[in-house]
N, C-alpha and C positions, 0 to 999 in steps of 0.2 A: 477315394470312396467317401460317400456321403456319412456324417457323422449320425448315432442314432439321436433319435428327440428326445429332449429333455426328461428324466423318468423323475420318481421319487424313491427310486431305490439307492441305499449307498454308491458310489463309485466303486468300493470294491469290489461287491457284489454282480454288480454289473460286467466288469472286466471278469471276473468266475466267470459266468453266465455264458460270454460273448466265446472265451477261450475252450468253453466244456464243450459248448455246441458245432465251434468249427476245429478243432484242437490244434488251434495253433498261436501262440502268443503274437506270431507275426500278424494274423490274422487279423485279431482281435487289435494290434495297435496299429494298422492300418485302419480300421473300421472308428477310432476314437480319435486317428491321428493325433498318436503318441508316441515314445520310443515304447520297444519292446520292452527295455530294463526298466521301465515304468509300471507297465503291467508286472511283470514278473514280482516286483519290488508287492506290491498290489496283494498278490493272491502267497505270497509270501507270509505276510503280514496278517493276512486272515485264516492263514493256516494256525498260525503261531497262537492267534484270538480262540481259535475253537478249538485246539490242543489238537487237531485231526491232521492227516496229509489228505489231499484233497483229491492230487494228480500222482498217476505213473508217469516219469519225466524220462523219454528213451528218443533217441534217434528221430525215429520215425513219428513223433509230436506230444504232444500231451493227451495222455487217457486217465478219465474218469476213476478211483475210487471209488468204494462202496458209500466212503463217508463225502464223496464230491457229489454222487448221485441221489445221496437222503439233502443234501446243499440245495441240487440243482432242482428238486421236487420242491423245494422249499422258497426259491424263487422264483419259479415257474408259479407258484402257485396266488405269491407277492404280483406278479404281475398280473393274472388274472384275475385280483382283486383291486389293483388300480384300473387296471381297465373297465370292470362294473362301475367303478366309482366314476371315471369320467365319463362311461356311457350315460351317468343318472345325471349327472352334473350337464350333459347336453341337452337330454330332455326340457330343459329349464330355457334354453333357449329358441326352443317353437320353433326347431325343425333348422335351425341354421346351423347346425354342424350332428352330425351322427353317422351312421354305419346301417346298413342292409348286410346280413348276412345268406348268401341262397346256395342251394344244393340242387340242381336241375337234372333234369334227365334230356339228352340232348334233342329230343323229338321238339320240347320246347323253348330252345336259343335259334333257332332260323328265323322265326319271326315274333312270335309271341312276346315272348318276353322282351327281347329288345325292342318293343312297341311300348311297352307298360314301364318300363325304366327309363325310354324317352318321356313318355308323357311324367309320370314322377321327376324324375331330374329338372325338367324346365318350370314347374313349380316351386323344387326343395333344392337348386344347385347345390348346396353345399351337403348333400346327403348322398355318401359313398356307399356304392356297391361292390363286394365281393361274391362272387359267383364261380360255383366249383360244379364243371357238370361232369355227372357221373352213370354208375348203373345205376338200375331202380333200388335194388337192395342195402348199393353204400348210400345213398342220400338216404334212406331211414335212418343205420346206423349212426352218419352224419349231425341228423336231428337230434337224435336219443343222447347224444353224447353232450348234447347245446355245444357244436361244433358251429351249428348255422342255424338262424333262428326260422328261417321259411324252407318247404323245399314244395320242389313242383316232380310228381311219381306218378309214374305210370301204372293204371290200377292199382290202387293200393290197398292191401286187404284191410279188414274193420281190424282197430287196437284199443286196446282201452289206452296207451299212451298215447297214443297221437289224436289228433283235431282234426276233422276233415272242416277246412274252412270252406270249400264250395269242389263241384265236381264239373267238370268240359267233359259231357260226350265226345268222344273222337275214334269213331268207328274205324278198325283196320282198311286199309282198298288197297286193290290190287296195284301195283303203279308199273308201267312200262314204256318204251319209248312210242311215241304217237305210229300209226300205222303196227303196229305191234299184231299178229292174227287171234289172239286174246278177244283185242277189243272188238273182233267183228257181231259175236253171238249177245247175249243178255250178260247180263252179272254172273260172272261162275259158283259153282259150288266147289267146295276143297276136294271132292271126288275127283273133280276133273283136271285135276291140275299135276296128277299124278305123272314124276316123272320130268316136268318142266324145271328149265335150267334158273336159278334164281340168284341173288345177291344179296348175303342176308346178316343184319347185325348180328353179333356173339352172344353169348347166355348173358354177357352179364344185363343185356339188355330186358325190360319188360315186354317189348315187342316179340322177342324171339323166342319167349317162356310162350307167348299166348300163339305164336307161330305154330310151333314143336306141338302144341295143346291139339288145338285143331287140325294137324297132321295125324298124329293118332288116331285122331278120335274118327277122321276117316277115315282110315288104315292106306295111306300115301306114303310113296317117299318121294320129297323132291331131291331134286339134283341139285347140291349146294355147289356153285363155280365159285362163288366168291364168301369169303367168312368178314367181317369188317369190321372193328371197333367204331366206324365215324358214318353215321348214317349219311356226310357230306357226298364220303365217297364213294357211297352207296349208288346213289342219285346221282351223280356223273355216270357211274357206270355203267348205270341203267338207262341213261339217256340216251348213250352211244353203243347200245349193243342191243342185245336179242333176250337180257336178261330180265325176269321180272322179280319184282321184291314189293313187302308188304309195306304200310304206312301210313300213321294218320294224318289225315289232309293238313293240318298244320307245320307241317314237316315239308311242305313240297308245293305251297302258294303260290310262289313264286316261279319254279320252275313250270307247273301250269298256266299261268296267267302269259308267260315268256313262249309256250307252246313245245317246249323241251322234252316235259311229261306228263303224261295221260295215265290217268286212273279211272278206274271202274270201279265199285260197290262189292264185297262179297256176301255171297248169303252165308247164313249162320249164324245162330245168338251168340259165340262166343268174340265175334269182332265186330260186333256189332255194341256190346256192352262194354267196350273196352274206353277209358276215359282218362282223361290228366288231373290230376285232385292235387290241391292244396292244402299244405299239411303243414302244422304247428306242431309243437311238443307240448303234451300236458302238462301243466303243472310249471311249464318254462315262461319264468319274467320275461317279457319284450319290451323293449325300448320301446320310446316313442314315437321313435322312426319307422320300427320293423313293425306296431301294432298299424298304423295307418298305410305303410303300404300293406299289408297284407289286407286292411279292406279294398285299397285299388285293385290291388291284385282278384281278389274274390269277383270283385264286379266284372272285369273282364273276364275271369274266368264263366261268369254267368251268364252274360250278357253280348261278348266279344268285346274286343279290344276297341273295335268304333264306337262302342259308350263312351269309351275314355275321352273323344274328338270336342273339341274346343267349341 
């Protein structure tokens, strides 16, 4: 196993840390490549420094104490203040080493954003992204916690916490496979759709809250065939069957452009106002990485991603 990178934390503390988290001394002297009676020897010794037992030592591995858990708060928290420290420590170097942190909602990873992280990347190579796509409600969460300094949310209602740094109209449409008997009349209204079989992301999406919205508010029921966590598998499944599902065109460029699938416009103001917004945490430091993409990011999001073109 890959040994971790060089910290500024003690070694003892470190081998606590590594053993709390997976609890197992072997674990952990794999992970340092060391002997085990090494580490043991280790947190032995730092038991004995802070008068506490740190571990329950049984069979089945080593578990946490009350007094390993006020420890491991204590160095979790040591590392999150080295970590601040070498994020500001990068800033210093104009963008040749730093981190992106993003919380996405997955309407926006099919194209978007892997367009705006390409164009970033080939100006900042050495500026790493981590990207966690979620519902719309845990990327707030996500934010709030300065888990992740950017997030990309579907509608997102007004907060006094949060920053809307810019808004993408991206109105709901109908999406189904080409030839579909949908696509023969005008743009539908939600009235008419009562009863059609669909394929439709899960609550925890924002999509499927403004879905369920405008179902009501028609008084419809669709016929859910398929419930999906992965809007990917969505759109497969819609491609090859008889199913319709809803979607903003960002979500599905390419399977349009490829002639796979065909969407239509719906009437009504509530998918019609529905948008991707760019959101910061108030009051949250950002790096120097994360405040200038998030202007790239902003532009695209205003403009479209071919602003970003060379």
């Amino acid at each position: 196993m890959t040994p971790p990178s060089p910290a500024m934390q003690p070694p003892a503390l470190r081998y606590f840390a590594e053993v709390a988290r997976s609890g197992s001394l072997r674990h952990a002297a794999e992970i340092f490549d060391i002997v085990p009676s090494a580490i043991s020897r280790q947190v032995a010794q730092l038991e004995l420094q802070l008068g506490a037992q740190l571990f329950e030592r049984s069979t089945r591995g080593m578990a946490l104490t009350e007094a390993g858990r006020v420890l491991l708060e204590h160095v979790d928290d040591g590392e999150r203040r080295l970590a601040a420290l070498r994020q500001r420590l990068d800033d210093l170097s104009e963008l040749r080493r730093g981190s992106v942190r993003l919380a996405v909602v997955e309407a926006t990873a099919h194209d978007f954003l892997p367009r705006v992280i390409d164009h970033f990347s080939r100006r900042h190579p050495g500026i790493e992204f981590r990207v966690s796509i979620l519902g719309s409600a845990e990327v707030a969460e996500r934010l709030l916690a300065h888990e992740v300094d950017v997030a990309l949310a579907f509608n997102s209602p007004s907060r006094d916490d949060l920053m809307l740094r810019a808004r993408m109209p991206q109105p709901l449409q109908l999406v189904c496979a080409p030839g579909h008997p949908l696509l023969r009349g005008g743009p539908p209204a939600m009235r008419q759709l009562d009863g059609v079989a669909a394929a439709l992301p899960d609550r925890s999406f924002g999509i499927r809250r403004l879905i369920d919205q405008a179902a009501a508010a028609a008084r419809i029921r669709l016929r859910i065939a398929l419930e999906a966590n992965s809007l990917q598998l969505i759109r497969t499944v819609v491609a090859g069957s008889d199913l319709v599902s809803f979607m903003p065109e960002m979500t599905f460029t390419r399977e349009a452009a490829a002639g796979t699938l065909a969407a239509m416009p719906l009437q009504g103001t509530a998918f019609t106002r529905a948008s991707i917004d760019v959101l910061t945490a108030r009051g949250h430091d950002l790096s120097h990485a994360a405040r200038r993409f998030v202007t790239v990011l902003a532009q695209a999001a205003r403009r479209g991603p071919g602003s970003l073109a060379d």
